[in-house]
NUFI-292912 format. One line per 10 residues: number of its first residue (from 1); their letters; for each residue x, y, z of C-alpha. Coordinates in nm, 3 decimals. Layout:
N
NUM	A	X,Y,Z; ...
# end
This chain:
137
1	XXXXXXXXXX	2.282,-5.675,3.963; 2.392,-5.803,4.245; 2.266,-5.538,4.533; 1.923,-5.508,4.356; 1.651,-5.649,4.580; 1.409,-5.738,4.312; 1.681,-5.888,4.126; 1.708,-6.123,4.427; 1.359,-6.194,4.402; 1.349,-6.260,4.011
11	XXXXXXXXXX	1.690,-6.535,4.110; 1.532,-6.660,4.417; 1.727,-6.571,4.671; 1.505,-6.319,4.846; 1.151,-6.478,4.931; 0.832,-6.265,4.798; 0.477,-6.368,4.754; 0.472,-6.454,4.403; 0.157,-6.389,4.181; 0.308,-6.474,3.821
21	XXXXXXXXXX	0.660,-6.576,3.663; 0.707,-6.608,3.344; 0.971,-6.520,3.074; 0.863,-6.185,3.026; 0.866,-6.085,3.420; 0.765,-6.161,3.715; 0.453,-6.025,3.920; 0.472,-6.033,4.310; 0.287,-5.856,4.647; 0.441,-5.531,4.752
31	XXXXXXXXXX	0.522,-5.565,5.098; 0.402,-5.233,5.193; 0.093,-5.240,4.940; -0.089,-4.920,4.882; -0.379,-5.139,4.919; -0.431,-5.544,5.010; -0.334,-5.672,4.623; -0.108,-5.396,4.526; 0.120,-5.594,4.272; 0.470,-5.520,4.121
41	XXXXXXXXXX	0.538,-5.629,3.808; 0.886,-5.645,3.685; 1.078,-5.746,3.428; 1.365,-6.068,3.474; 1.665,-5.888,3.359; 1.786,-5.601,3.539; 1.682,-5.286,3.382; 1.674,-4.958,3.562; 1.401,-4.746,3.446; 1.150,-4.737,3.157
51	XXXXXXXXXX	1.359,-4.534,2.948; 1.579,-4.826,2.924; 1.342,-5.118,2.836; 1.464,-5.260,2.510; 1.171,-5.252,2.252; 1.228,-5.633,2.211; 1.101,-5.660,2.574; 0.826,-5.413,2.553; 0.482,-5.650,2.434; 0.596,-5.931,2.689
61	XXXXXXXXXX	0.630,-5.692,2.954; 0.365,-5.511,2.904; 0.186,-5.809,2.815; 0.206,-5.939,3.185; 0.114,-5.585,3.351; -0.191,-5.588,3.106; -0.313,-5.927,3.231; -0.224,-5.872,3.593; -0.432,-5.548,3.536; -0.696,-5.775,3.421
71	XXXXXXXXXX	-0.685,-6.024,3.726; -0.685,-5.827,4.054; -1.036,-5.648,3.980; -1.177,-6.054,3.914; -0.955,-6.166,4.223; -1.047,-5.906,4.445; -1.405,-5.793,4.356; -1.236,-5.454,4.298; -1.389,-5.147,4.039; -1.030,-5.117,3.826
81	XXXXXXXXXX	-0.691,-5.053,3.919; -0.418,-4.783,3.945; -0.123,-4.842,3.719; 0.263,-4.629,3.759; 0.588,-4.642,3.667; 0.802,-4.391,3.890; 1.145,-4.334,3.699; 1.406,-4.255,3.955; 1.227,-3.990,4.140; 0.996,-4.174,4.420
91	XXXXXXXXXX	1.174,-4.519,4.277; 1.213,-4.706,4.592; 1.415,-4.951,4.425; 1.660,-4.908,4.082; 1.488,-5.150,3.905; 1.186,-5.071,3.663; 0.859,-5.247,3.822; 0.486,-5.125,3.775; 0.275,-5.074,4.042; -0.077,-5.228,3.978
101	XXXXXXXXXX	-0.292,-5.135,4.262; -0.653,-5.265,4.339; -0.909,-4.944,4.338; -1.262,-4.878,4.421; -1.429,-4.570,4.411; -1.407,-4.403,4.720; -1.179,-4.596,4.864; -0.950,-4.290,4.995; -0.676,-4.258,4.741; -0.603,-3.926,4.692
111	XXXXXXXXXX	-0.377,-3.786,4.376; -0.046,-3.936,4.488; 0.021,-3.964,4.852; 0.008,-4.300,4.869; -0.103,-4.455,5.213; 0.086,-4.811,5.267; -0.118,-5.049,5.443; -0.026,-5.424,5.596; -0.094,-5.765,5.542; -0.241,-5.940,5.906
121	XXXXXXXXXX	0.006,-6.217,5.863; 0.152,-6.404,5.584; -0.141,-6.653,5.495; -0.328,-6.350,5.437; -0.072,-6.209,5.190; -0.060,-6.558,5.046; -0.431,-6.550,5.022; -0.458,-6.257,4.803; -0.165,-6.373,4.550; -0.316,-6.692,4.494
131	XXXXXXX	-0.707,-6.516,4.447; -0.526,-6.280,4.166; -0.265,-6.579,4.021; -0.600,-6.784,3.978; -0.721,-6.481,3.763; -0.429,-6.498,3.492; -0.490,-6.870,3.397
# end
């Protein structure tokens, strides 16, 4: 689609920190991150919401947000992480992505105001793609 942002990203032409890309999707830094390692996960093809995933693309997709899931809590010395899917309401962008946010108990996060923090400069960001990218090989 050609006015979606993170179809952009999956094509190229808008520059993101990139954690994973594969066939199934493509993982990424949010750029106002809930907390430092907050990933988006989405898939390569545009698809608006869950509700429209095709079940074809359902184990690859979730495949990726499983072992993303799996790699920011070894990357970042983190307890677990905080996984959602908004559909249209609170969707920021018309393209189905998963949030997968780094959490540690008492770290502030209440029920679902969502705090967005920055990155110092861009070799931080950097930093904390390539701690979590080293995670899913």
């Amino acid at each position: 689609m050609a006015d979606c942002v993170f179809c952009a990203i999956v094509a190229g032409r808008v520059p993101t920190v990139t954690v994973a890309d594969g066939p199934d999707g493509m993982a990424f830094l949010d750029t106002r991150p809930v907390f430092k390692g907050h990933v988006l996960v989405v898939p390569r093809p545009h698809i608006a919401q869950l509700t429209d995933l095709p079940a074809a693309l359902v184990p690859g997709y979730f495949g990726l947000v499983q072992q993303v899931s799996a790699a920011v809590p070894r990357a970042l010395g983190s307890q677990g992480t905080f996984v959602a899917i908004n559909n249209v309401v609170s969707q920021s962008v018309p393209h189905l992505h998963t949030h997968v946010v780094p959490r540690t108990k008492g770290d502030g996060l209440r029920g679902f105001f969502w705090p967005r923090h920055k990155y110092a400069s861009d070799d931080e960001a950097a930093d904390y793609a390539k701690r979590i990218a080293a995670e899913l090989r």
